[in-house]
C-alpha positions as YAML, in Angstrom:
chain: A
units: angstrom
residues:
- id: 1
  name: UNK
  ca: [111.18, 69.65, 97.85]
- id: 2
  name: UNK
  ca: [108.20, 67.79, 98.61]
- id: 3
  name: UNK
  ca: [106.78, 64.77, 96.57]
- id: 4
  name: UNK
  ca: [103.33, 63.53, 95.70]
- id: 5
  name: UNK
  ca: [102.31, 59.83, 96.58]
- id: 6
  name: UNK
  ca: [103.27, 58.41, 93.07]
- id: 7
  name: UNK
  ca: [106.58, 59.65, 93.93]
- id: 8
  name: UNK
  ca: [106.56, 63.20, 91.78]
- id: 9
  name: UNK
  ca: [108.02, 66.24, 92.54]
- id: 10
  name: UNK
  ca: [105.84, 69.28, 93.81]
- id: 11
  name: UNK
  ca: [106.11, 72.68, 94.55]
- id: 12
  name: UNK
  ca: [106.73, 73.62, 98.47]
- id: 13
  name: UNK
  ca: [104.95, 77.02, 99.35]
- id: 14
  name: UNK
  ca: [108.36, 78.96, 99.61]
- id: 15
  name: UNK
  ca: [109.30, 77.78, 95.89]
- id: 16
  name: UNK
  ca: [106.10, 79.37, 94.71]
- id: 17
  name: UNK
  ca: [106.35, 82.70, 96.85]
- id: 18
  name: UNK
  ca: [110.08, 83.02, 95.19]
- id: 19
  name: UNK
  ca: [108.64, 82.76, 92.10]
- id: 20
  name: UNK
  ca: [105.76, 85.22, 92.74]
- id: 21
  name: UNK
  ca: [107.93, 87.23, 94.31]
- id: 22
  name: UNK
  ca: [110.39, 87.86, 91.34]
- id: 23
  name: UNK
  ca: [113.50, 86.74, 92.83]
- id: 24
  name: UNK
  ca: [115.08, 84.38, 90.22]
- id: 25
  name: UNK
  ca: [114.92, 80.67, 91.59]
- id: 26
  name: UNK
  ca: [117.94, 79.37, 90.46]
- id: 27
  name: UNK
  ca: [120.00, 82.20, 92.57]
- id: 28
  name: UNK
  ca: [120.57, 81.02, 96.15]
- id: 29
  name: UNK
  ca: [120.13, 82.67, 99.14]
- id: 30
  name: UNK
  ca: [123.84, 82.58, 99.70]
- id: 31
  name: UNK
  ca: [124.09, 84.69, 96.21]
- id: 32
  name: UNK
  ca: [122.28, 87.64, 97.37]
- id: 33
  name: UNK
  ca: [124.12, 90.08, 99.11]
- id: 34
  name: UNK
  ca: [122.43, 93.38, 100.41]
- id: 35
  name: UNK
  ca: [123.73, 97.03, 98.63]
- id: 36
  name: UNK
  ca: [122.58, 100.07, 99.30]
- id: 37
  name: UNK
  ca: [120.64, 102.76, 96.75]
- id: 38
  name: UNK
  ca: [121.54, 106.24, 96.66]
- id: 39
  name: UNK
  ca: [118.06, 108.41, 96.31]
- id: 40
  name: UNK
  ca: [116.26, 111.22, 95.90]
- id: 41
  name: UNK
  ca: [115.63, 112.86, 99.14]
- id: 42
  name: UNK
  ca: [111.76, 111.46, 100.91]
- id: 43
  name: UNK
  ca: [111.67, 109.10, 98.19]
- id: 44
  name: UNK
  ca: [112.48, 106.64, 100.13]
- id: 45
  name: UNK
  ca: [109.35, 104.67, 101.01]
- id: 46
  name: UNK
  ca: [107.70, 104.60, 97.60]
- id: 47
  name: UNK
  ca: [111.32, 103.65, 95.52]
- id: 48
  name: UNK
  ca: [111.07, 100.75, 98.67]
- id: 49
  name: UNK
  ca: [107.28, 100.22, 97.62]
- id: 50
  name: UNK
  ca: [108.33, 100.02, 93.38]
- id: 51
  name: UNK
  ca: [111.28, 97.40, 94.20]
- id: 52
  name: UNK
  ca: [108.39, 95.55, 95.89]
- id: 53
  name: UNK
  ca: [106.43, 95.31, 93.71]
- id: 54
  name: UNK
  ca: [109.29, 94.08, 91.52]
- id: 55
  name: UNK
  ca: [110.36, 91.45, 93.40]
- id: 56
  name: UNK
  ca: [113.24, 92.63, 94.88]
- id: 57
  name: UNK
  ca: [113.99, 91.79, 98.81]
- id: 58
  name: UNK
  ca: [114.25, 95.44, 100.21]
- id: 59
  name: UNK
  ca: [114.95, 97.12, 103.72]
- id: 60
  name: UNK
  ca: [114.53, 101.37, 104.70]
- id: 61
  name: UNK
  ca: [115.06, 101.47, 108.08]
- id: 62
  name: UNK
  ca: [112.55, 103.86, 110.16]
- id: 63
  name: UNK
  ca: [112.05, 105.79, 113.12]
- id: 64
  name: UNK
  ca: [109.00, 108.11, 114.40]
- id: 65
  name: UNK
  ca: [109.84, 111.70, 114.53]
- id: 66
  name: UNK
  ca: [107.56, 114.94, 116.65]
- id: 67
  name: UNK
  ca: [107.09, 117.48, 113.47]
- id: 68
  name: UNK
  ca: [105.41, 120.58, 114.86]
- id: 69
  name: UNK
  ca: [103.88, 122.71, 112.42]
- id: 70
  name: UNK
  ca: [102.45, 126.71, 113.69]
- id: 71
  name: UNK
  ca: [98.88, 124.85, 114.41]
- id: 72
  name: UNK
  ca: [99.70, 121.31, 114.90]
- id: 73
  name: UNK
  ca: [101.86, 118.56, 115.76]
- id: 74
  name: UNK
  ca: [102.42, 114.99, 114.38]
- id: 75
  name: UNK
  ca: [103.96, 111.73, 114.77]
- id: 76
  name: UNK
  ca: [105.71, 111.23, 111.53]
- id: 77
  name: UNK
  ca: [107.69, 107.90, 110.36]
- id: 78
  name: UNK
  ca: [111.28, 109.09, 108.70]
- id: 79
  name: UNK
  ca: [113.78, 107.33, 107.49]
- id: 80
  name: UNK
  ca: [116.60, 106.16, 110.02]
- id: 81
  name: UNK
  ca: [118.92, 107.29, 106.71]
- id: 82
  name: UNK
  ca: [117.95, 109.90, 104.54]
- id: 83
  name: UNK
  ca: [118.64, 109.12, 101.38]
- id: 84
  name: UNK
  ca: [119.11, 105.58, 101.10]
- id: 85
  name: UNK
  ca: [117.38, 102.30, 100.54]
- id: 86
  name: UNK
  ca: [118.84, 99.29, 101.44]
- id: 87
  name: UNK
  ca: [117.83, 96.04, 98.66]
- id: 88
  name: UNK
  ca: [119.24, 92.58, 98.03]
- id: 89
  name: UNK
  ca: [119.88, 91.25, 95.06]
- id: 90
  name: UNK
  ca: [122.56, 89.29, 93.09]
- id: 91
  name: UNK
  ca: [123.39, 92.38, 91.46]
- id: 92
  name: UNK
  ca: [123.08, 90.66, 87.90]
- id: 93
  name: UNK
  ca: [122.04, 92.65, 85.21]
- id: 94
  name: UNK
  ca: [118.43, 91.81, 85.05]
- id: 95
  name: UNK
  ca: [118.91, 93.55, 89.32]
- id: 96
  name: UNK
  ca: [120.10, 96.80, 87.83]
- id: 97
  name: UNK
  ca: [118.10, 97.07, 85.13]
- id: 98
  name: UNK
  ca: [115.32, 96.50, 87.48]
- id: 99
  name: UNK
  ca: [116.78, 99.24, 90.04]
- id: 100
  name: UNK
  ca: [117.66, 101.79, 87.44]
- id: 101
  name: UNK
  ca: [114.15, 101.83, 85.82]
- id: 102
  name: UNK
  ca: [112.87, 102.93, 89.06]
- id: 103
  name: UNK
  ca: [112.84, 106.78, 89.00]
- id: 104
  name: UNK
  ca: [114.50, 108.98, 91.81]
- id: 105
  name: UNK
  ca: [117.36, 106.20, 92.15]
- id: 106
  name: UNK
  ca: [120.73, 108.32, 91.98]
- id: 107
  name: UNK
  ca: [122.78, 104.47, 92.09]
- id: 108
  name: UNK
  ca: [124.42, 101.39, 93.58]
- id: 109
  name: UNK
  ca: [126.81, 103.47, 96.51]
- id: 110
  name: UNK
  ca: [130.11, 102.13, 95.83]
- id: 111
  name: UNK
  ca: [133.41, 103.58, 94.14]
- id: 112
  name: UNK
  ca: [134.84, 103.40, 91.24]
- id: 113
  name: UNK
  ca: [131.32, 102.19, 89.45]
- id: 114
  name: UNK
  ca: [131.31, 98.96, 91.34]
- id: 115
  name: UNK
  ca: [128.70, 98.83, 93.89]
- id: 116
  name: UNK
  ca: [129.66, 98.13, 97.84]
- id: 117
  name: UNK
  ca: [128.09, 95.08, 99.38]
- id: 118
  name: UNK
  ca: [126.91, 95.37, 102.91]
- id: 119
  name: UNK
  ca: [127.76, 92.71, 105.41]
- id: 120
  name: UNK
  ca: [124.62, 90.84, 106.72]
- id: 121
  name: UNK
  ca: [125.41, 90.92, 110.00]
- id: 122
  name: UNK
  ca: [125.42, 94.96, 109.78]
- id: 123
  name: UNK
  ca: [121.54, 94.91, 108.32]
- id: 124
  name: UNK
  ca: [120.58, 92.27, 111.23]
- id: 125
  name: UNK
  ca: [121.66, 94.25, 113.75]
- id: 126
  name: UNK
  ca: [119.79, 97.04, 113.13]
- id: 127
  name: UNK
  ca: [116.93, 95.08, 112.16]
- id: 128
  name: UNK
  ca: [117.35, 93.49, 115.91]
- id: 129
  name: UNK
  ca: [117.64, 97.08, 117.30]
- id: 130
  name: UNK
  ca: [114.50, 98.39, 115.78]
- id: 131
  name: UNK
  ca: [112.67, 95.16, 116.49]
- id: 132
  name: UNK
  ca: [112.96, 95.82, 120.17]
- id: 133
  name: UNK
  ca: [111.63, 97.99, 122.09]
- id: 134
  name: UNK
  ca: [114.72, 98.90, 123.77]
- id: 135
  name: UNK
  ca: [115.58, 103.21, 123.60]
- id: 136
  name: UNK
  ca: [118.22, 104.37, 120.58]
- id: 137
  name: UNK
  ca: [118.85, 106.77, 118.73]
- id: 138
  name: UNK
  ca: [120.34, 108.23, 115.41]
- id: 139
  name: UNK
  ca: [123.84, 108.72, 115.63]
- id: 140
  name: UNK
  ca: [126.92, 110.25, 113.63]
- id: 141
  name: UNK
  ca: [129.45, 108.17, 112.32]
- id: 142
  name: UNK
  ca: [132.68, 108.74, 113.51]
- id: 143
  name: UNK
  ca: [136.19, 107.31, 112.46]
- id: 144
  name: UNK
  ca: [139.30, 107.11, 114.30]
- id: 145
  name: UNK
  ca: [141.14, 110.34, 113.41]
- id: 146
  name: UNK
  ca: [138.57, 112.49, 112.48]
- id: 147
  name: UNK
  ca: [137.70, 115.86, 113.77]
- id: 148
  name: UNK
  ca: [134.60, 116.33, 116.18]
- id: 149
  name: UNK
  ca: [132.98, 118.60, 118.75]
- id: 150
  name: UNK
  ca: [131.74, 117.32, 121.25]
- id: 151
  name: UNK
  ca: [127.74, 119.02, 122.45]
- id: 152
  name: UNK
  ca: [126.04, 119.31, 125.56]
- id: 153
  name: UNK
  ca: [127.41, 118.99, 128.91]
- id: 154
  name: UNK
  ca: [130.69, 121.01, 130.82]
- id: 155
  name: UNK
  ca: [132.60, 120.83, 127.89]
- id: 156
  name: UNK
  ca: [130.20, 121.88, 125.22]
- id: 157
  name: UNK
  ca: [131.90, 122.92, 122.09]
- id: 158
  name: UNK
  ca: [135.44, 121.43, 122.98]
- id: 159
  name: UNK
  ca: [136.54, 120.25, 119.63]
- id: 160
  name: UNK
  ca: [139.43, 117.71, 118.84]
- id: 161
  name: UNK
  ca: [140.71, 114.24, 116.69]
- id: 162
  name: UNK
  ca: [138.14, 111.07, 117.77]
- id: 163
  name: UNK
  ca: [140.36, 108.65, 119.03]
- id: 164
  name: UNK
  ca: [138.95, 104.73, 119.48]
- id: 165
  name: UNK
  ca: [141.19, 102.56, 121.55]
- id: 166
  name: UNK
  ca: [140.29, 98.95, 123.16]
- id: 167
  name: UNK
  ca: [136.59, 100.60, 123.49]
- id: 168
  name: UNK
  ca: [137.76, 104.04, 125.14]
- id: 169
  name: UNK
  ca: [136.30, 107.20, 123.28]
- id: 170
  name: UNK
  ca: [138.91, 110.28, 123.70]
- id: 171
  name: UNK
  ca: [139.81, 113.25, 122.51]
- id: 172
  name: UNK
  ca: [142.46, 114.79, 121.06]
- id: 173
  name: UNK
  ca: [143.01, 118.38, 121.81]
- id: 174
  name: UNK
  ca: [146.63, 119.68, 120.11]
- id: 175
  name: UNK
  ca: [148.04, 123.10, 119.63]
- id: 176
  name: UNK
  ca: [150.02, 122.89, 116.77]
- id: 177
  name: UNK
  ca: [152.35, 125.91, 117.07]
- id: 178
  name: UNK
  ca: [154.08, 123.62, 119.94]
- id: 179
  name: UNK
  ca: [153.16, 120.11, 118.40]
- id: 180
  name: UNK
  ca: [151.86, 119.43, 121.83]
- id: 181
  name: UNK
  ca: [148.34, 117.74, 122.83]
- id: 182
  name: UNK
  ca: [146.31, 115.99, 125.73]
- id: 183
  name: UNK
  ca: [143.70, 113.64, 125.67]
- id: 184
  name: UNK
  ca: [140.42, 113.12, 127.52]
- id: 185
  name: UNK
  ca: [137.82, 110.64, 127.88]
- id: 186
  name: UNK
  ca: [134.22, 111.66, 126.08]
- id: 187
  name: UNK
  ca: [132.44, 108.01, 126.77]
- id: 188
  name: UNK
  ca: [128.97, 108.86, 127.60]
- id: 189
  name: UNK
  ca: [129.23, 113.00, 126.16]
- id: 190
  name: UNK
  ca: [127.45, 113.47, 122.58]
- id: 191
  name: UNK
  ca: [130.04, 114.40, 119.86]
- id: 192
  name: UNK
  ca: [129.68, 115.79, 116.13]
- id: 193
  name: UNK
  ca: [131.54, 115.61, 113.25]
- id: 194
  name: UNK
  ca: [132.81, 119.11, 112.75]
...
């Protein structure tokens, strides 16, 4: 808050851009939490744009892409996730009203009809990533336990259980008729889910 020589409250410039900007001034920051929108498919950027325009804080990560076409090719800028669009909000009702006007939004992803909040620290650290200009790349998510193949390399199409320990990627290769299996170490070999 800043104050005027007789002593009187003013606007600072962030109070006005808050209030130009939609967001609801008596929310604070520590209120919003970040959720993700399911969506049409290549809708992405312009339900980003209409939330915008609304107000709403919003986030659709990108990444540049080669598309060759028979006579041509071009650099074209994807989305990182196909499908989704990141906002912030304090999910109150005048937030999904908002969201749900907005056509090609499928919903809040979450189960159960209650919508999933996203840690912060998970949207900073991509927003870090893609900030630098550091190499990555798009990657599948994998849980403990769940059934991959692994691509590329000696032992392309070797498929087996994803197993996480203390860092250590490895997998599980069992034959069940014996209820018998091995392990081995696929840090640094490109697996899918199967």
């Amino acid at each position: 808050m800043q104050w005027d020589p007789e002593g009187e409250a003013m606007s600072s410039p962030n109070q006005s851009y808050e209030m130009e900007s939609g967001m609801n001034p008596f929310v604070s920051r520590e209120e919003l939490r970040w959720y993700v929108l399911h969506t049409k498919a290549r809708h992405e950027k312009a339900i980003e744009r209409r939330l915008r325009d609304q107000g709403m804080e919003t986030f659709v990560p990108t990444t540049v892409e080669v598309h060759r076409w028979s006579d041509r090719k071009k650099k074209v800028e994807v989305p990182l996730f196909s499908c989704y669009v990141f906002v912030r909000c304090a999910l109150s009702e005048k937030d999904r009203t908002l969201v749900y006007q907005v056509e090609s939004v499928h919903g809040f992803v979450g189960s159960r009809g209650s919508s999933l909040p996203i840690p912060d620290e998970q949207i900073e650290s991509i927003q870090k990533v893609l900030a630098q200009s550091a190499p990555w790349r798009s990657y599948p998510f994998l849980k403990a336990g769940q059934r991959v193949r692994i691509r590329g390399g000696a032992m392309d199409g070797v498929e087996g259980v994803f197993l996480s320990e203390n860092g250590d990627h490895s997998l599980i290769i069992s034959v069940d008729a014996i209820q018998r299996s091995m392990a081995v170490r696929i840090d640094g070999y490109d697996v899918e889910p199967v």
